[in-house]
C-alpha positions as a Markdown table, in Angstrom:
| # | Residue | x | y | z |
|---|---|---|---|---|
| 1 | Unk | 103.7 | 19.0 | -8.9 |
| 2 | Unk | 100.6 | 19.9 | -11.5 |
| 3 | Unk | 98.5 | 21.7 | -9.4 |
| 4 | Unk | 96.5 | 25.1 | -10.2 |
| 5 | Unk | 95.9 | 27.3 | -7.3 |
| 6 | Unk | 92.1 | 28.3 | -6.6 |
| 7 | Unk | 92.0 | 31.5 | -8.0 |
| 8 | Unk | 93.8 | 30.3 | -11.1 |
| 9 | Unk | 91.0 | 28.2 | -11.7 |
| 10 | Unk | 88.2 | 30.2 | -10.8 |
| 11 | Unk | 89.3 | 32.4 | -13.8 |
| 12 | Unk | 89.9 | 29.6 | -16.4 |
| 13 | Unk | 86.7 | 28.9 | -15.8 |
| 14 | Unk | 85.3 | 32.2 | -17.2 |
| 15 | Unk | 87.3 | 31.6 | -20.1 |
| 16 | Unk | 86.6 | 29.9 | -23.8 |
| 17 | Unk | 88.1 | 26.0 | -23.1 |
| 18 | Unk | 87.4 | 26.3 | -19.9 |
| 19 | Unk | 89.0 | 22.9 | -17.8 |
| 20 | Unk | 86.6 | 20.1 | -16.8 |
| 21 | Unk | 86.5 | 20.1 | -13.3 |
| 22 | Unk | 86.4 | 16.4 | -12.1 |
| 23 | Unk | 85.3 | 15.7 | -8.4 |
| 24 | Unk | 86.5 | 13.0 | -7.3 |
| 25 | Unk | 84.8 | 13.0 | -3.5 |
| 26 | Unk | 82.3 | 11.0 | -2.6 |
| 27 | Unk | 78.8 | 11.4 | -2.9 |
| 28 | Unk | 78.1 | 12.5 | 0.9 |
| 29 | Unk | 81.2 | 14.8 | 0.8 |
| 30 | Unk | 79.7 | 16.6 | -2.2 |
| 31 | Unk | 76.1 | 17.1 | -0.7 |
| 32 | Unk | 77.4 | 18.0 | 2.5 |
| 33 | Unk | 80.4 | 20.5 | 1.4 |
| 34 | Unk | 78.8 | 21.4 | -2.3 |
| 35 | Unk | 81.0 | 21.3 | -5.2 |
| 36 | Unk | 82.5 | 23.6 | -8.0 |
| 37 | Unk | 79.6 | 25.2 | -10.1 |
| 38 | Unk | 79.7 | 22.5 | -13.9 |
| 39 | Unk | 82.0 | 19.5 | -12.1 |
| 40 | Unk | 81.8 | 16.3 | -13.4 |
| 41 | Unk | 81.4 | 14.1 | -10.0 |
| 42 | Unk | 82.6 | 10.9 | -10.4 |
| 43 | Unk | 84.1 | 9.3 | -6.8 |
| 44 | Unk | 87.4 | 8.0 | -7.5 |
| 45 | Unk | 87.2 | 4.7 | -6.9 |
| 46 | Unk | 84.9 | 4.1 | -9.6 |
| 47 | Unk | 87.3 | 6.3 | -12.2 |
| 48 | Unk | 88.9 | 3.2 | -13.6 |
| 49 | Unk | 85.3 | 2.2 | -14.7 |
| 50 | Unk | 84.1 | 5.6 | -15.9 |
| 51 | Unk | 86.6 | 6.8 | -17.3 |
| 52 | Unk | 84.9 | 6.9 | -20.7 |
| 53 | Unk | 82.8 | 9.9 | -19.0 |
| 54 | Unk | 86.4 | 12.1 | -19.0 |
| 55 | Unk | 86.8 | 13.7 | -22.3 |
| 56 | Unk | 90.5 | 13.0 | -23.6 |
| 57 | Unk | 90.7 | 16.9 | -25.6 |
| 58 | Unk | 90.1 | 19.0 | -22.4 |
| 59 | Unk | 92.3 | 20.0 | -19.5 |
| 60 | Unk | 91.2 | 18.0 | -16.6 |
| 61 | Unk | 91.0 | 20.0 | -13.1 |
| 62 | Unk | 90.7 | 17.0 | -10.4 |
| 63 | Unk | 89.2 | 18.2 | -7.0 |
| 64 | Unk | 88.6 | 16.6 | -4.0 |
| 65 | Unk | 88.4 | 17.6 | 0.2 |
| 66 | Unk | 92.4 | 18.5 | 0.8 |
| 67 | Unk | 94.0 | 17.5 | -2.6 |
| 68 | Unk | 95.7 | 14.1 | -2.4 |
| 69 | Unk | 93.3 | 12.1 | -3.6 |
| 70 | Unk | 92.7 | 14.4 | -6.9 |
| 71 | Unk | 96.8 | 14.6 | -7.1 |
| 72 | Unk | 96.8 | 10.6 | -7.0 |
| 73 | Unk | 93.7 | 11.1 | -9.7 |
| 74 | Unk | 95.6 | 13.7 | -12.2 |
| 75 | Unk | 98.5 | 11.1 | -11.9 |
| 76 | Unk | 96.6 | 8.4 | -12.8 |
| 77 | Unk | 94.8 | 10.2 | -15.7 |
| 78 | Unk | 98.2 | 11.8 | -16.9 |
| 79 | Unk | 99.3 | 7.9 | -17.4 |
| 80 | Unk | 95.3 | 7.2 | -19.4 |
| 81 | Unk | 96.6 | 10.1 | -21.7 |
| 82 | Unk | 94.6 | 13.0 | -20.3 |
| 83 | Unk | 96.0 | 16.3 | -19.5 |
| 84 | Unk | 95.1 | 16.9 | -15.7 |
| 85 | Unk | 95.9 | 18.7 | -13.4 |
| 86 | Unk | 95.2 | 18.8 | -9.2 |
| 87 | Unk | 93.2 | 21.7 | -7.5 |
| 88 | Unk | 95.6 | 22.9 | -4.9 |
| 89 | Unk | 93.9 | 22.8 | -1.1 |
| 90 | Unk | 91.0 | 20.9 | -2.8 |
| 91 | Unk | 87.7 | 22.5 | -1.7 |
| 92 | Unk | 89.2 | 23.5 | 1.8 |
| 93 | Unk | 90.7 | 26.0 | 0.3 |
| 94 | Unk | 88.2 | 27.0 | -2.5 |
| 95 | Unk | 85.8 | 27.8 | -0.1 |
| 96 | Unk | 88.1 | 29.4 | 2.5 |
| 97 | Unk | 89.2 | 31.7 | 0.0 |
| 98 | Unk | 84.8 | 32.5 | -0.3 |
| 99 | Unk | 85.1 | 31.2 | -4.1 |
| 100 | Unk | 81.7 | 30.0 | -5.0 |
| 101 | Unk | 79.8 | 27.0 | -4.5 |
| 102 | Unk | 77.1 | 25.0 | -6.1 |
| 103 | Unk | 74.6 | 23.3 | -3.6 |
């Protein structure tokens, strides 16, 4: 599978090139739950249409609640061309291992 594990990212994203992270949840998932400080939020189902939005030279780090919908999204991207990867756990586990998030 192409998945990173939380703390994996949280460090790649202190780094020069950095990952996009892409959240894929829904808007009331986002404001209810918060997101991963910089994330692009763009709800899945409307991917297809925005996916001019995704940069094709970056890593992409999809994220969602529990991580099958971002591990169907990094598939789908993989086959546009991008390099993506899942976030393992989604935001369950980003915030039950007290990573931060952005309100």
């Amino acid at each position: 599978m192409n998945e990173i594990d939380a703390k994996s990212l949280l460090q790649k994203l202190s780094q020069p090139g950095a990952p996009l992270v892409l959240d894929v949840r829904n808007p009331p998932e986002v404001q209810a739950e918060g997101a991963i400080a910089g994330a692009l939020l763009i709800p899945m189902d409307q991917l297809p249409v925005r996916l001019s939005e995704v940069p094709g030279d970056r890593e992409i780090v999809a994220v969602c609640a529990r991580g099958m919908r971002s591990a169907n999204t990094a598939n789908w991207l993989r086959a546009q061309g991008r390099k993506a990867t899942s976030l393992q756990g989604g935001m369950n586990q980003w915030k039950a291992l007290g990573l931060p998030v952005a309100k």
